[in-house]
C-alpha positions in Angstrom: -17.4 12.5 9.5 -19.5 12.8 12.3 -19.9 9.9 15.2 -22.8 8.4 17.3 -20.8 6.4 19.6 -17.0 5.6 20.5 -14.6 4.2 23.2 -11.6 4.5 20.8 -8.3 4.6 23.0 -10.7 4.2 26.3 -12.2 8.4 25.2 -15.9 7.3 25.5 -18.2 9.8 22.9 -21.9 9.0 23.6 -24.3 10.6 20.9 -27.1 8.1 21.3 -30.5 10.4 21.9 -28.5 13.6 20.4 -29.6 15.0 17.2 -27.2 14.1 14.5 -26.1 18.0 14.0 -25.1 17.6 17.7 -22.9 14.9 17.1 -19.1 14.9 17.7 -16.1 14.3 14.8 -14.9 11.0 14.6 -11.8 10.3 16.4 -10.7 7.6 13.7 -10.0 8.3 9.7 -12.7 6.2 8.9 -14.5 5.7 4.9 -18.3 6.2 4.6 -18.1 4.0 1.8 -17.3 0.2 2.0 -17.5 0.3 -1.8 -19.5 1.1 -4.3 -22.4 -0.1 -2.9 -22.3 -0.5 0.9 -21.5 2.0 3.5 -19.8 1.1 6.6 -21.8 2.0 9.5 -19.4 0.8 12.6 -16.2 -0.5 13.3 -14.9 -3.1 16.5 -11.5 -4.0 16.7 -7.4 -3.2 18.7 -8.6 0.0 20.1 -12.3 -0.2 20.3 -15.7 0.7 18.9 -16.9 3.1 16.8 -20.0 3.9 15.5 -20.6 6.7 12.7 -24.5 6.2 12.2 -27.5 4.0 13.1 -27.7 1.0 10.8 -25.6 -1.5 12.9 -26.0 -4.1 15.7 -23.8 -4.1 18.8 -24.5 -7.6 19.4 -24.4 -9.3 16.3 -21.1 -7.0 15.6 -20.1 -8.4 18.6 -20.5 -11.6 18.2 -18.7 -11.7 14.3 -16.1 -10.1 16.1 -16.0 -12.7 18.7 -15.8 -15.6 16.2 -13.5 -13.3 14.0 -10.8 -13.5 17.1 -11.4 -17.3 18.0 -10.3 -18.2 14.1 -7.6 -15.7 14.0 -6.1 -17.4 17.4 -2.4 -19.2 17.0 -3.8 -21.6 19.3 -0.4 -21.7 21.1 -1.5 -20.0 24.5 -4.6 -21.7 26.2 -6.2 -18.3 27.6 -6.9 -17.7 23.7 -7.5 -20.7 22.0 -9.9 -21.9 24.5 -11.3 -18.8 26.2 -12.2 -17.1 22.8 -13.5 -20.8 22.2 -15.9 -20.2 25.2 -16.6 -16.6 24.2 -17.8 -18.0 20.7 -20.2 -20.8 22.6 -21.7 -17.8 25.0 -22.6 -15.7 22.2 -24.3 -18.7 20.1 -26.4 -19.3 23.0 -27.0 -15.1 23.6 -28.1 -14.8 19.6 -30.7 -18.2 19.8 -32.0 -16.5 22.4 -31.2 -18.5 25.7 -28.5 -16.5 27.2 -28.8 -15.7 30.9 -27.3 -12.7 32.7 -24.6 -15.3 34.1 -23.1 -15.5 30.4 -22.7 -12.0 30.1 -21.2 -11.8 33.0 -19.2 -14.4 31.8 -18.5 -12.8 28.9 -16.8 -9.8 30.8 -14.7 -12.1 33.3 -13.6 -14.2 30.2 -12.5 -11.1 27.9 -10.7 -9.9 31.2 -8.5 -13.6 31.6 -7.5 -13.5 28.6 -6.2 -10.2 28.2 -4.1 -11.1 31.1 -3.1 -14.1 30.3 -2.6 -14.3 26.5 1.3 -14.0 24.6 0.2 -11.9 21.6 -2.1 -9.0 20.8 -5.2 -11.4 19.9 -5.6 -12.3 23.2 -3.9 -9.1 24.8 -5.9 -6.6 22.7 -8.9 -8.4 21.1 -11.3 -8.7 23.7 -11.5 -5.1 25.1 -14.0 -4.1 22.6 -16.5 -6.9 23.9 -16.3 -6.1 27.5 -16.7 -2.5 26.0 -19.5 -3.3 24.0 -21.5 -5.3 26.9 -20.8 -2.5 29.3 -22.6 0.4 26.9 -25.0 -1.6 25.0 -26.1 -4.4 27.6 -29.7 -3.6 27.2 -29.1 -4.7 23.2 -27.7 -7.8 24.7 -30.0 -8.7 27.5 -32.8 -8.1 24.9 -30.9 -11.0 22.5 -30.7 -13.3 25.3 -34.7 -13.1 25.7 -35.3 -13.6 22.7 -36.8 -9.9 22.1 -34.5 -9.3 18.9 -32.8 -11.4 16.3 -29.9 -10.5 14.3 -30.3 -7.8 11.5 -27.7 -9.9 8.7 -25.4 -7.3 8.1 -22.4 -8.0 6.8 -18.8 -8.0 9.0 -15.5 -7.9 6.7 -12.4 -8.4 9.1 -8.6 -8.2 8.6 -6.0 -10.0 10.7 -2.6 -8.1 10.6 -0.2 -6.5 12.5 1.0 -2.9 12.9 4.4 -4.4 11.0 2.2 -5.8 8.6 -0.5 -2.6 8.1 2.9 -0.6 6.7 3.9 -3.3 4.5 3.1 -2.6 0.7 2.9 -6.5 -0.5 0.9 -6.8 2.7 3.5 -9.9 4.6 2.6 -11.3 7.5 5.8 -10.4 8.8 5.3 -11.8 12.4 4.9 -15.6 11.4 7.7 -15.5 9.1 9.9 -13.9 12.2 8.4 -16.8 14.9 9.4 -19.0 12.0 13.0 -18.1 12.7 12.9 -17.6 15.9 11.7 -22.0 16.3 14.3 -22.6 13.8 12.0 -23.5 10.9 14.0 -21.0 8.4 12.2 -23.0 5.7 8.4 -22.2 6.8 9.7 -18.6 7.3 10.8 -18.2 3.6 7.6 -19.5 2.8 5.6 -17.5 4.5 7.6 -14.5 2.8 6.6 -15.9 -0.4 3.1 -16.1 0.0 3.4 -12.1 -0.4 6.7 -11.5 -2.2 9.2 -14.1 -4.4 11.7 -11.2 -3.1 13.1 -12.1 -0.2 16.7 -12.1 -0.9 16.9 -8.4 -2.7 14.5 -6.7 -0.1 16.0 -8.1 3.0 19.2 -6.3 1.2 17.6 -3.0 0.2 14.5 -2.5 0.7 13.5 0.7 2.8 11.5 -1.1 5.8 8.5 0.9 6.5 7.4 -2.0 8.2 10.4 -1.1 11.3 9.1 2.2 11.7 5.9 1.1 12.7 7.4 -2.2 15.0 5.4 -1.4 18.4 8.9 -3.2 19.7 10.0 0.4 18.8 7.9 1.5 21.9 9.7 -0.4 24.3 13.4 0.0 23.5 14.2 -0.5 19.5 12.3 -2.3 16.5 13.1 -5.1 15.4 15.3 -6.0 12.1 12.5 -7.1 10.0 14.4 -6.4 7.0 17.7 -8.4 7.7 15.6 -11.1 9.3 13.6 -11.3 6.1 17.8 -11.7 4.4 18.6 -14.6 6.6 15.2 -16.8 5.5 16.3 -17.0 2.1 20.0 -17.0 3.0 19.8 -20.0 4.7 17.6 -21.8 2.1 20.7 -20.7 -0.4 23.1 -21.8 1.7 21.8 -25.5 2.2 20.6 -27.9 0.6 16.6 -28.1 0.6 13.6 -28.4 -1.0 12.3 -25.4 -2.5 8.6 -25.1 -3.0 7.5 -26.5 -6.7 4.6 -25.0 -8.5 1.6 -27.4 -8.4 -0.3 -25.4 -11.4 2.4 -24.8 -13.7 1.1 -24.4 -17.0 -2.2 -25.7 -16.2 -4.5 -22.7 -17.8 -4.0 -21.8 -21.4 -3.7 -17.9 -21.6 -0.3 -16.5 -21.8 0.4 -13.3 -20.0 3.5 -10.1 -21.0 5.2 -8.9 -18.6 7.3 -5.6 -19.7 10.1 -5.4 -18.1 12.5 -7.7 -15.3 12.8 -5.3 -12.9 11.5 -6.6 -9.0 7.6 -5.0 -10.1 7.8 -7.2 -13.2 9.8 -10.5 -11.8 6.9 -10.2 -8.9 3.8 -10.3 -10.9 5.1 -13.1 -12.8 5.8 -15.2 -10.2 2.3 -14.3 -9.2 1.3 -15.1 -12.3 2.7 -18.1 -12.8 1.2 -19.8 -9.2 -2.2 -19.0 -10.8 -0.8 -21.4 -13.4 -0.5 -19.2 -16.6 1.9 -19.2 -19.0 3.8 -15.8 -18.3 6.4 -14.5 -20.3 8.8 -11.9 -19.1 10.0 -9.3 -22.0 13.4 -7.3 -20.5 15.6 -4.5 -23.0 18.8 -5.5 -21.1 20.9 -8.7 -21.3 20.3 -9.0 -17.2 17.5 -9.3 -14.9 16.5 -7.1 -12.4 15.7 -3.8 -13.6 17.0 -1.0 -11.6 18.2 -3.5 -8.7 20.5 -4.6 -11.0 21.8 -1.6 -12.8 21.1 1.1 -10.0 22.0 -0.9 -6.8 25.5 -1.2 -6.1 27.1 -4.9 -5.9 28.0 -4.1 -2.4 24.5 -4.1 -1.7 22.8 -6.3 -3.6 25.6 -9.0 -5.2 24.8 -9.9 -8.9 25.2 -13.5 -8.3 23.2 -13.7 -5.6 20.1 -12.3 -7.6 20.3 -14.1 -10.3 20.2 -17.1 -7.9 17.1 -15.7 -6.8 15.6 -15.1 -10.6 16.2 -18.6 -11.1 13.6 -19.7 -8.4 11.1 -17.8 -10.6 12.8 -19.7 -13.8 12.3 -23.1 -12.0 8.0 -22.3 -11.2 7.7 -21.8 -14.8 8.7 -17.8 -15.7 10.4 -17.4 -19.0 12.3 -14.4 -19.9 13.3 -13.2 -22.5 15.7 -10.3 -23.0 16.9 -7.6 -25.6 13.7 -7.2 -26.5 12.5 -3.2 -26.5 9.3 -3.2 -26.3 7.6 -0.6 -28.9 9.9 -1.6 -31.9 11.2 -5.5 -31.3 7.8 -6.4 -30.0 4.6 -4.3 -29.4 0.6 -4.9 -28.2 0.1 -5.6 -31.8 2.6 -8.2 -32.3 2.1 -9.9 -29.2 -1.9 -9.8 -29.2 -1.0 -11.6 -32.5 0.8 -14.4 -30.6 -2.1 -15.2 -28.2 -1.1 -13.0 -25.4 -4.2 -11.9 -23.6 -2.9 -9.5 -21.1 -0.2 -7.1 -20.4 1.7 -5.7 -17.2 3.6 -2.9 -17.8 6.7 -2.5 -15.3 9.1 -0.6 -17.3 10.4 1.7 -14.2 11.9 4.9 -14.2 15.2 5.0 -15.6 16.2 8.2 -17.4 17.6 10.9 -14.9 16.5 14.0 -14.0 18.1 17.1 -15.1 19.2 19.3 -12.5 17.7 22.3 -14.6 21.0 24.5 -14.0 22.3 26.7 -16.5 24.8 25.0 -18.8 23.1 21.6 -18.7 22.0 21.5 -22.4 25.3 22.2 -23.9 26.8 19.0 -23.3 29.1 19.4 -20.9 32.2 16.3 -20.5 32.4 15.6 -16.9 28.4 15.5 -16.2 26.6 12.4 -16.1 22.9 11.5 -15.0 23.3 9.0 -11.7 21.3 6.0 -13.3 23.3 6.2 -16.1 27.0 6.0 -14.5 25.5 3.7 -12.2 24.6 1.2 -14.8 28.3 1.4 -16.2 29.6 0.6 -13.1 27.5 -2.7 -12.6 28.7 -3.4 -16.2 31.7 -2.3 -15.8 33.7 -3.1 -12.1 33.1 -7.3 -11.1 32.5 -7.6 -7.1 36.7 -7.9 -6.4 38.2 -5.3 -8.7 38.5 -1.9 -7.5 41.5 -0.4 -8.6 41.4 1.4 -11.8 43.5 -0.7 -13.9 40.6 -3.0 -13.3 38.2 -1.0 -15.3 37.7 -1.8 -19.1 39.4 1.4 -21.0 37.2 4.4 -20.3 34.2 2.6 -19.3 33.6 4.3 -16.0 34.5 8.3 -15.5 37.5 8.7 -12.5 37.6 12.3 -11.7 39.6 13.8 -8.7 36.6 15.4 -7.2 32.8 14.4 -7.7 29.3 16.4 -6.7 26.3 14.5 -6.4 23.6 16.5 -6.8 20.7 15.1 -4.5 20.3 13.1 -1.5 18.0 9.9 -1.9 19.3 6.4 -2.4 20.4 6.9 -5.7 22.4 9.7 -4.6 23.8 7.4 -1.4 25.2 4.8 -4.4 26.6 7.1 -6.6 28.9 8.1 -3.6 29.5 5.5 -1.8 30.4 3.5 -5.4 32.8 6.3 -6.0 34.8 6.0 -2.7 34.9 1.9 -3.6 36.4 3.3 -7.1 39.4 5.4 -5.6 38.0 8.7 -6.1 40.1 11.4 -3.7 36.9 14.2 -3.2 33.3 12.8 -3.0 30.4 15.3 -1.8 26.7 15.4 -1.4 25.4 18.9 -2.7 21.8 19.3 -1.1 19.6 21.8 0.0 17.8 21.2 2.5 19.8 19.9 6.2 20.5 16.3 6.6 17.3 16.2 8.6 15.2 16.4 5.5 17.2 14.0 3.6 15.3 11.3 2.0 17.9 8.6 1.7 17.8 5.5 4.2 19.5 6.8 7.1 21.8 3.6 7.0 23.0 4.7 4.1 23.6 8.3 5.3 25.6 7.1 8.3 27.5 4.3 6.3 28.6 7.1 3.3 29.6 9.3 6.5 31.9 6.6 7.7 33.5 5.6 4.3 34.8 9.5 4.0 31.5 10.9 1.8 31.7 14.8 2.5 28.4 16.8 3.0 27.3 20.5 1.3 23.8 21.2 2.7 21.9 24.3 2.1 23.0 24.6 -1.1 21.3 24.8 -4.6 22.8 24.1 -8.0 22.6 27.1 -10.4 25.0 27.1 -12.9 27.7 24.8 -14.8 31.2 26.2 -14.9 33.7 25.7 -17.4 37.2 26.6 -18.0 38.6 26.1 -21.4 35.6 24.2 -22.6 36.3 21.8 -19.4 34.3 21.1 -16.6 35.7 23.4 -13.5 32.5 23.4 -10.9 29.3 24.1 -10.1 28.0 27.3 -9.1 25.9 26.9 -6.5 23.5 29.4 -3.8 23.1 29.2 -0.1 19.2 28.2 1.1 17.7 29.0 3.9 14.3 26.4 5.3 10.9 28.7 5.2 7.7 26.5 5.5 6.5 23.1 4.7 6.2 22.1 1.0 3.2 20.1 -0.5 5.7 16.8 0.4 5.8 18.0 4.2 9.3 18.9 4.3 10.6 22.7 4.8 10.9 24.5 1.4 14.3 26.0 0.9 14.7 29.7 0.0 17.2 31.3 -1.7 19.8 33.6 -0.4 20.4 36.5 -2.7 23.8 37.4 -3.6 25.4 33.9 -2.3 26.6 32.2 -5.3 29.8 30.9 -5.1 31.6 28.1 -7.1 32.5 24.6 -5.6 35.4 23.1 -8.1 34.8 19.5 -9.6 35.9 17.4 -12.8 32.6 15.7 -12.4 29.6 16.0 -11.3 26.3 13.4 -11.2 22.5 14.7 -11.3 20.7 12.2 -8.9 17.6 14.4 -7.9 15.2 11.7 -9.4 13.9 10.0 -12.5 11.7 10.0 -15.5 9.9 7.0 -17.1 10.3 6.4 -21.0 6.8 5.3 -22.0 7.4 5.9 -25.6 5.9 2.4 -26.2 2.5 4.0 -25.2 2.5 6.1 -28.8 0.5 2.2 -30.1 -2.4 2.7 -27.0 -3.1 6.0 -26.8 -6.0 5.3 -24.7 -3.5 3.9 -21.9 -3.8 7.6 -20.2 -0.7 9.1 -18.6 0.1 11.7 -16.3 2.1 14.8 -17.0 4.7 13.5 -15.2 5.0 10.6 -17.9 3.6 8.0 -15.7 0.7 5.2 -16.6 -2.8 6.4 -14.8 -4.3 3.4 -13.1 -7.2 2.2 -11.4 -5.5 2.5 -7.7 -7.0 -0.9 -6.4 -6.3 -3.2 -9.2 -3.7 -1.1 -11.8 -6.0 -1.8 -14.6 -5.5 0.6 -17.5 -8.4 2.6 -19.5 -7.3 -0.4 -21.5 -9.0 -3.7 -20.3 -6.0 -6.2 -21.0 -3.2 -3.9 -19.8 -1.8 -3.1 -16.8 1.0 -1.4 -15.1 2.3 -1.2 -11.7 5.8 0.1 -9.9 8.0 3.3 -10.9 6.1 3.6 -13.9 2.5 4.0 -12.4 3.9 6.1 -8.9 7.0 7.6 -9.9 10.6 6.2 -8.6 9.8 5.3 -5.4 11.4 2.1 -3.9 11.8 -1.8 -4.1 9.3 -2.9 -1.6 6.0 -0.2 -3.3 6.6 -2.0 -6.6 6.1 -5.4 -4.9 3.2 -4.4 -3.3 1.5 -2.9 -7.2 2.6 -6.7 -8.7 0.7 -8.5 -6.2 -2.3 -6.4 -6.5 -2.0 -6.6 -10.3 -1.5 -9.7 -10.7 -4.6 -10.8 -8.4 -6.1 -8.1 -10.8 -4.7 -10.0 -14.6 -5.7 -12.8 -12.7 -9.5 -11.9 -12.1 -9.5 -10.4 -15.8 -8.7 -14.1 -17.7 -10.4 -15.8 -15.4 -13.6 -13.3 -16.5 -14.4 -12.3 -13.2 -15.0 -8.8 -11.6 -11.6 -7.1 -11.4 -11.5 -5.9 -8.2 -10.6 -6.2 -4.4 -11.9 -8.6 -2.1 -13.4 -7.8 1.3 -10.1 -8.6 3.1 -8.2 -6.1 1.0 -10.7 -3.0 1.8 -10.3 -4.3 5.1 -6.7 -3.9 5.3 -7.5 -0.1 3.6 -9.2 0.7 6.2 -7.2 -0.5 8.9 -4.5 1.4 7.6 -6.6 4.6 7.6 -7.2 4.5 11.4 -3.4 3.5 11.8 -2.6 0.3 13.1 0.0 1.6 14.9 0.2 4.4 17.6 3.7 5.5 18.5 2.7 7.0 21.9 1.1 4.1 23.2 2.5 3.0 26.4 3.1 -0.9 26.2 3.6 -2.7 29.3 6.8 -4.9 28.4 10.4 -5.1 29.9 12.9 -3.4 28.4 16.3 -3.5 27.0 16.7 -6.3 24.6 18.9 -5.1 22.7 18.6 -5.2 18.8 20.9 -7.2 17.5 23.6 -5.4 15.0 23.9 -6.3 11.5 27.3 -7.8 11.0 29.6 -5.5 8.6 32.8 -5.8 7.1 36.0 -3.9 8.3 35.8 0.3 7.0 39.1 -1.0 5.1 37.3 -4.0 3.5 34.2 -1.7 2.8 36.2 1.0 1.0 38.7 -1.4 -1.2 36.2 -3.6 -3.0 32.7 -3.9 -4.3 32.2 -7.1 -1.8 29.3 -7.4 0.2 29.0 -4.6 3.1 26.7 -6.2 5.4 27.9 -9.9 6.1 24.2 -11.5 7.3 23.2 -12.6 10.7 24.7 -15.8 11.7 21.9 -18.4 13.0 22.4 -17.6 17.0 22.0 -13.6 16.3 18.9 -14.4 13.8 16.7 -16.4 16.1 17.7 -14.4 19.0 17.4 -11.2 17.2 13.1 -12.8 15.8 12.5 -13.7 19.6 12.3 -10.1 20.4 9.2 -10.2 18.2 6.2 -9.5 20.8 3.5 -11.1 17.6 1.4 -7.6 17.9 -1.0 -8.9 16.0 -4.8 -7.1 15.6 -8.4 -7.7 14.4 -10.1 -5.0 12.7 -14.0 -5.8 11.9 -16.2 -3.3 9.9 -20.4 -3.2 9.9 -21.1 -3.4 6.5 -25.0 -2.0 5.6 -26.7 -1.5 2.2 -25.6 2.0 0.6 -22.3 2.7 -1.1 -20.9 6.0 -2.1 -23.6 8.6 -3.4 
């Protein structure tokens, strides 16, 4: 894409009188589509203007811009709430018509107080653009303020977030609930976390935080702990006594709604669901909530007790689940559709492991197991306080002397780590790529370091070996890194003539999983992917099928806690349109916030002018010894003091993003 005009990052590109074929590349990722049917022409917003054709209006952009910042003000510093206030009455007097050259001026000498002067990045970042806009286009707005030219009505879309926020799948506005904290008004923190996500206990445990990686605080001396922070909201509400929110529309609309499966996708769009006030009813194949939190997380991350605490809040708005219940032979579309249900979300996750594809794999080997698979036994199987063996219910859970994981995600990290908690004498990572490449949290990495985890890297599985029809090893070859593979990372090579054997008397495939979507066989036209996942519309996860849907593992392939959210809260906005009998779809806001996070709401090389060294405060942990001898509870929780000490690092980066919106979609 091609620009006319742009002051992105202070780089000034001025096309204007230029033919178009002269014109410069953008210097922002930005859609020439708004949708369907209206292209976006300009954009004003955090790091400046840009302008990608001539269908816009500086002024009138401007001015929505203008008003966009004054509503999306805290109104807790005065150089904001009144100067953007002031701004707003300027430019109502500059589009009638009777603006004078002393109100742009104005204009300029306000945007630069309250830059200055303001706490966040509304007032610190939002008025740049203005004075940028009045300093290359004044002629537009000297001939507004004469009267000379009226506003064009084109529309002007705009997001509120916050570089935090821009990364978040469920989309939380993660820098309220953390001021909520650090005032000490835990309850108006949790709900503010559960305006995006009913979650807040099980992803302040595990969820993977993309959200810290793109904290600007990271810029000045370390993120902050939005995760843990997002812990201690709803650990505070379930350690006292108070009120929790009630559901005003329980019940109130008649259509009844499936959810398949009880897994954090499926819990999340019921709750959804249920605020909408449907009837929603949750169908689960286990006897236990949760899904894969529940079978493939370890208790010493995410306690049983403490989640089913958490599933009751969803009980308590309305959500009835029901479990044992396999969808495609105890119930099915048909049998359902029969009992009045008039849509479907499908959340049925990802839980049959990978094979390693090694020679030896298909002849049933004792002593190799699939890592969702021994993981589930050992939720079933080993209670929070017993570790020792004698513990165990007879052969319920392997114990081998030595144990290979093969892989080196998250499911890999709690196969190992679970095995150390169970007594086992030799536990290795086989992987082959370096630790660098490693796709597990590196939390998790350093905490299976500590506990005694061993690490093989460069290595690649390649064969089974037995000795008298028992498990003996795994043959395995050295890699070497050659060049980046289609996911970015270095593609390992093989070293010829490096096999060697690694003993083991077990050994646990956790290189990924597949989804069962056997069910599918009754809706054929639900179209899937050769990867046995459920093909989508990406913006609302409607099927080819108008009353189902589908959203986490199952649509994008295992991915993690926090990406499933994110797919229930879009679908069930989606279901939500669809019984209603409205246009599924997204609204303005929502492209908005696709487009911010195009451009990139958050640039690691920026320079921002803050003090450093506040230090993050540390997760408390129990003793190695402690971590090691039981199932309990690694990380302890903040205590109040740390929490709200730890939230008033926060430096509330939040941004406005506006996009001109003309006539014209996507050709």
């Amino acid at each position: 894409m091609k620009v006319l005009f742009s002051t992105w990052k202070d780089k000034v590109i001025d096309n204007r009188g230029k033919p178009q074929d002269a014109w410069t590349d953008c210097p922002v990722k930005l859609p020439a589509a708004f949708d369907a049917n209206r292209k976006l022409t300009a954009f004003m917003g955090w790091g400046g203007i840009v302008v990608t054709e001539g269908q816009f209006d500086m002024v009138e952009l401007a001015a929505n811009y203008t008003r966009a910042l004054q509503k999306s003000s805290c109104g807790k510093c005065f150089p904001c709430r009144v100067g953007t206030r002031v701004m707003q009455d300027i430019f109502g007097k500059i589009m009638d018509g009777k603006g004078t050259p002393a109100d742009i001026k104005q204009l300029e000498e306000l945007c630069d107080s309250i830059s200055k002067n303001s706490k966040c990045g509304i007032g610190q970042l939002g008025p740049e653009p203005v004075v940028q806009a009045v300093q290359y286009f004044k002629d537009d707005f000297i001939a507004y303020s004469e009267g000379r030219k009226k506003a064009s009505g084109l529309s002007y879309p705009y997001k509120m977030t916050a570089p935090c926020t821009s990364a978040c799948p469920t989309g939380m506005d993660i820098p309220l609930y953390i001021e909520g904290i650090k005032e000490g008004n835990h309850a108006g923190s949790l709900a503010t976390i559960r305006q995006a996500s009913p979650m807040a206990s099980t992803l302040g445990r595990a969820c993977f935080h993309p959200c810290e990686n793109n904290c600007r605080r990271d810029n000045v001396d370390k993120s902050l702990s939005i995760c843990k922070l997002k812990r201690f909201a709803w650990d505070y509400e379930d350690q006292h006594v108070v009120d929790k929110p009630g559901n005003p529309l329980k019940h109130t609309r008649p259509e009844k709604v499936a959810v398949i499966g009880a897994g954090p996708s499926g819990l999340s769009c019921a709750y959804y669901l249920i605020l909408q006030g449907f009837h929603v009813t949750v169908f689960e194949k286990l006897p236990t909530v949760g899904g894969a939190a529940w079978t493939g997380i370890p208790h010493y991350r995410i306690p049983k007790h403490i989640m089913t605490r958490e599933v009751q809040y969803l009980k308590d708005l309305g959500v009835e689940i029901k479990f044992n219940v396999n969808f495609g032979k105890d119930a099915t579309f048909a049998s359902l559709r029969g009992k009045g249900y008039k849509a479907f979300f499908l959340a049925t996750g990802g839980d049959i492991s990978k094979e390693m594809g090694v020679e030896g794999e298909k002849d049933n080997i004792p002593g190799v197991y699939g890592g969702i698979g021994i993981l589930k036994d050992i939720t079933d199987n080993v209670t929070k306080d017993v570790v020792p063996v004698p513990g165990l219910k007879p052969n319920a859970v392997p114990m081998p002397k030595t144990v290979l994981v093969v892989g080196a995600g998250n499911t890999a990290m709690d196969c190992v780590r679970s095995y150390i908690r169970l007594g086992c004498e030799d536990v290795n990572i086989v992987y082959r790529r370096t630790k660098k490449e490693m796709p597990a949290d590196p939390h998790e990495v350093h905490e299976s370091e500590d506990e005694g985890v061993k690490y093989n890297f460069l290595l690649a599985p390649t064969k089974l070996v037995t000795e008298n029809g028992k498990l003996a090893g795994l043959e395995c070859q050295k890699m070497e890194l050659g060049p980046p593979d289609e996911s970015g990372r270095r593609k390992p090579m093989a070293v010829k003539g490096s096999e060697h054997v690694i003993k083991a008397d077990m050994i646990i495939s956790a290189i990924g999983q597949d989804c069962d979507i056997a069910y599918l066989k009754e809706e054929p036209t639900v179209q899937t992917t050769k990867w046995k996942t459920i093909v989508t519309n990406e913006e609302t996860f409607q099927t080819a099928v108008p009353d189902v849907f589908a959203g986490g593992d199952v649509v994008s392939g295992p991915l993690n806690l926090v990406t499933a959210v994110g797919h229930a809260r879009r679908a069930g906005q989606s279901i939500g349109q669809f019984l209603r009998g409205e246009q599924v779809g997204p609204s303005d806001e929502q492209r908005m916030e696709k487009v911010i996070a195009g451009i990139g709401a958050y640039d690691k090389d920026e320079a921002v002018p803050q003090a450093k060294g506040w230090e993050r405060k540390a997760m408390p942990i129990c003793s190695r010894h402690d971590k090691v001898g039981s199932f309990n509870e690694v990380e302890l929780g903040y205590p109040m003091e740390d929490a709200m000490e730890e939230a008033a690092r926060c430096m509330r980066c939040y941004i406005v993003g506006m996009a001109c919106v003309a006539p014209g979609g996507a050709q």
